[in-house]
C-alpha positions as CSV (number, residue, x, y, z in Angstrom):
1,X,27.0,-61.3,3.3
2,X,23.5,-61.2,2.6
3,X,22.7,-61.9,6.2
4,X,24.4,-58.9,7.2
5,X,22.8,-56.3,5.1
6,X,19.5,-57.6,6.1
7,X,19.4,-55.2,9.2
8,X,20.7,-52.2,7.4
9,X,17.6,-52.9,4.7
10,X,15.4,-50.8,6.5
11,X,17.9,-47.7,7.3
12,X,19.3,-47.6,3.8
13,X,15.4,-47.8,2.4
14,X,15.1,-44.2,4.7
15,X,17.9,-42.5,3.4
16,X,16.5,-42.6,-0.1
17,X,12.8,-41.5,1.2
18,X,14.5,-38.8,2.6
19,X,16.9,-37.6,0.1
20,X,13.7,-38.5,-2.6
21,X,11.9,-35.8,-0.7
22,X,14.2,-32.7,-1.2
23,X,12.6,-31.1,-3.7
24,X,9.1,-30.4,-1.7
25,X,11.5,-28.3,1.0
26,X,12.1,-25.3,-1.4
27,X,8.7,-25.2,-1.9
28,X,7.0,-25.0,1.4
29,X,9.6,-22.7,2.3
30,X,8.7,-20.4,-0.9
31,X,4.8,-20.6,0.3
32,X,5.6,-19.4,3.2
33,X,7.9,-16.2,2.4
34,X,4.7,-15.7,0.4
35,X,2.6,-15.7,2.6
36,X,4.9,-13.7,5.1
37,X,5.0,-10.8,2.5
38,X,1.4,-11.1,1.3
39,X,0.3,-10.8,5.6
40,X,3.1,-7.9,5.2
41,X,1.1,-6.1,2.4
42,X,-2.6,-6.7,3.9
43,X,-1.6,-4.7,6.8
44,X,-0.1,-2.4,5.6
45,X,-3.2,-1.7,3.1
46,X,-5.4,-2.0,6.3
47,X,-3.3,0.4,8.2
48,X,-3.3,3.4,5.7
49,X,-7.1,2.6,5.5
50,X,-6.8,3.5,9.1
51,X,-5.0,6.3,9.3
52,X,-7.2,9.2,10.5
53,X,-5.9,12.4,8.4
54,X,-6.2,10.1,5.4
55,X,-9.7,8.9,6.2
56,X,-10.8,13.0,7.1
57,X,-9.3,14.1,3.8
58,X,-11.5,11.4,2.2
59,X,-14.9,12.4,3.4
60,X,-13.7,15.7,3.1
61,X,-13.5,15.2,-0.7
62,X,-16.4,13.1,-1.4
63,X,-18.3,15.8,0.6
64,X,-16.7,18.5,-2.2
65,X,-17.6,15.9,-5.0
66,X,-14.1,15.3,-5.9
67,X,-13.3,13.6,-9.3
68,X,-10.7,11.4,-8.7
69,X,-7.8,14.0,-11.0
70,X,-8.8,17.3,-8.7
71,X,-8.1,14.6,-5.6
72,X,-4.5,13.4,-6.2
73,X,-4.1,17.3,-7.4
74,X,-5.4,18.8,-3.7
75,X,-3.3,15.8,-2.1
76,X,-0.4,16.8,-3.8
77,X,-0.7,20.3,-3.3
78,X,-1.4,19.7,0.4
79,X,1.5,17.8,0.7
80,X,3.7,20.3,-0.4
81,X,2.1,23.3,1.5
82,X,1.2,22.1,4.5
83,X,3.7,18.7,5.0
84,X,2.4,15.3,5.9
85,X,-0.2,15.4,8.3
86,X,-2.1,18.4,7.3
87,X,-3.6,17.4,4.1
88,X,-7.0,18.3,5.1
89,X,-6.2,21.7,6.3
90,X,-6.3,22.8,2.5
91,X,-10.3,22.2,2.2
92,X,-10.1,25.4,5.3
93,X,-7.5,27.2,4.6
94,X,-7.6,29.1,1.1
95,X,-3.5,30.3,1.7
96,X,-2.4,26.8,1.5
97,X,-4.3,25.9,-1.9
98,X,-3.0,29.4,-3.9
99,X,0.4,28.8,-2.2
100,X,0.5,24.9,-3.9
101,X,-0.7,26.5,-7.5
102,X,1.9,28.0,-8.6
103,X,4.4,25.7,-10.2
104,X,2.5,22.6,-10.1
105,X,1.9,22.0,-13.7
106,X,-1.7,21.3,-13.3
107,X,-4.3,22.1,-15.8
108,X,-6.0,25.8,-15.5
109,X,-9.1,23.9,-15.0
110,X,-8.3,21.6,-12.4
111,X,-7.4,24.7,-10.3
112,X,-10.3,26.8,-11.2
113,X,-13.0,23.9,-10.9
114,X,-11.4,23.1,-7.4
115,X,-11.9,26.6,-6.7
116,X,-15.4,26.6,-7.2
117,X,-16.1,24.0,-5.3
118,X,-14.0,24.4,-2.1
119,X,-13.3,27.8,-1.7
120,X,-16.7,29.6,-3.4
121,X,-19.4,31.1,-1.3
């Protein structure tokens, strides 16, 4: 009997390599979701950095000497009166920014500090 085990020996020694192995499988496969949704994330980080209205509406801004409060306030506002796409169009156009005030639940002097330093001769 022992004879006849003896060329098994090696087989049976890989199964339990194998089955002693499992554990490292749920792992790589975990790193590498991760690392699927972390590439997911850079680009789409890298792509709003690209995005040309966004980047305009920036240097519009720092140009203006935005704090960053009377920013997410004139992007807002932009949004809602001139849609997606046309957020820099309220640094021009006077219409669009009184047209966003009303209802917006800023403070007063938000609006009037904006107004001095976009629309103000």
């Amino acid at each position: 009997m022992l004879f006849q085990a003896e060329p098994f020996e090696p087989i049976r020694r890989g199964f339990r390599e194998f089955a002693g192995s499992g554990p490292a499988a749920p792992w790589i496969l975990l790193g590498v979701v991760l690392l699927a949704v972390l590439a997911v994330v850079v680009r789409a980080v890298l792509a709003r950095r690209r995005d040309p209205v966004r980047r305009l509406f920036r240097r519009l801004a720092d140009a203006a000497g935005l704090t960053p409060a009377e920013r997410r306030f004139l992007r807002r506002a932009s949004e809602r009166a001139g849609g997606p796409g046309g957020e820099a169009m309220i640094f021009f156009r006077r219409s669009l920014f009184e047209g966003a005030v009303p209802g917006s639940g800023v403070d007063r002097r938000i609006v009037e500090a904006l107004r001095r330093k976009l629309y103000s001769p």
